[in-house]
C-alpha positions in Angstrom: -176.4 -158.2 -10.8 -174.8 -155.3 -12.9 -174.0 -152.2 -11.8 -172.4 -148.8 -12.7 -168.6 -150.2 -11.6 -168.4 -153.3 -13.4 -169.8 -151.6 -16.9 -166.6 -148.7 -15.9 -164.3 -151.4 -15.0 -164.8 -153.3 -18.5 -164.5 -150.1 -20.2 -161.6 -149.4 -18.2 -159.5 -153.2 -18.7 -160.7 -152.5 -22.9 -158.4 -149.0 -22.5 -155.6 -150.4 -20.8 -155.3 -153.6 -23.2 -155.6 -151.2 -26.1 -153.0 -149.0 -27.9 -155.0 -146.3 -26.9 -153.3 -146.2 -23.2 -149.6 -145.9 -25.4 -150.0 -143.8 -28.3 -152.5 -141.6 -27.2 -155.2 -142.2 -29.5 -158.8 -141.3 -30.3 -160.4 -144.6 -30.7 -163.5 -145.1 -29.4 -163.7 -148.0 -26.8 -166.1 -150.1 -28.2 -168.0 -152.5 -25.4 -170.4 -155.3 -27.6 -173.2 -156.4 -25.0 -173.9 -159.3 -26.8 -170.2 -160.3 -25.5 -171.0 -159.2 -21.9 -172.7 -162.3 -19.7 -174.5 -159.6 -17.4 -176.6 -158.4 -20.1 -179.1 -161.2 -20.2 -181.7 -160.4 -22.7 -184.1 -162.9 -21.7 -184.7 -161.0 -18.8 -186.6 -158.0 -19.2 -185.9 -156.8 -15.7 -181.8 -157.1 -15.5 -181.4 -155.4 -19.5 -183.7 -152.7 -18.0 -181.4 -151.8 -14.8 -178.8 -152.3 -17.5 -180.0 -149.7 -20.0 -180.7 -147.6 -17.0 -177.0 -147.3 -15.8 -176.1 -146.9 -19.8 -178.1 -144.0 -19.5 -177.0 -142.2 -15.9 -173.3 -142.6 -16.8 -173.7 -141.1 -20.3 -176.0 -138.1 -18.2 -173.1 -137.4 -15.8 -170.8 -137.3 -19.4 -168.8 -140.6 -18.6 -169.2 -142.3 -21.4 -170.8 -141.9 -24.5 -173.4 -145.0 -26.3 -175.0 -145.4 -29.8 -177.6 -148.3 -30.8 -177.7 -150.3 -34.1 -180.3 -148.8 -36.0 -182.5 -151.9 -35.5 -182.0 -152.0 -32.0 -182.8 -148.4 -31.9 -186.2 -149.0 -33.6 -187.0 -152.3 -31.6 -186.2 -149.6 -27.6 -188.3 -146.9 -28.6 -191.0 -149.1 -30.4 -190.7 -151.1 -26.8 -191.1 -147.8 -24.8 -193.7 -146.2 -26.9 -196.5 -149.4 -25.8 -195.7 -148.5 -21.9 
């Protein structure tokens, strides 16, 4: 099951391996989801809750997220028949 701390916490171990956390940077921290195994995209209900947290943390301002243009297409096309 995902939740809100274990999206953080992989954001958070991708900062501290990076040389972001020594030379003060401005590099974005890039998670893939295709490289995450909690994002299963088979099931509809699990990427759901998934999206969902994407979009509460980014609401509060914690972290910021951006589709591929085809993904993008393929959400709203998906939300639009509901």
């Amino acid at each position: 099951m995902i939740s809100k701390s274990i999206i953080l916490n992989k954001l958070l171990d991708k900062y501290e391996k990076s040389k972001s956390l020594v030379t003060n940077s401005n590099r974005r921290i890039i998670l893939k989801l295709d490289k995450m195994k909690e994002y299963d995209i088979e099931n509809y209900q699990a990427k759901k809750l998934f999206h969902d947290i994407i979009f509460d943390l980014e609401r509060k301002g914690l972290i910021f997220y951006s589709w591929k243009n085809h993904e993008k297409r393929k959400f709203v096309k998906r939300n639009m028949v509901k």
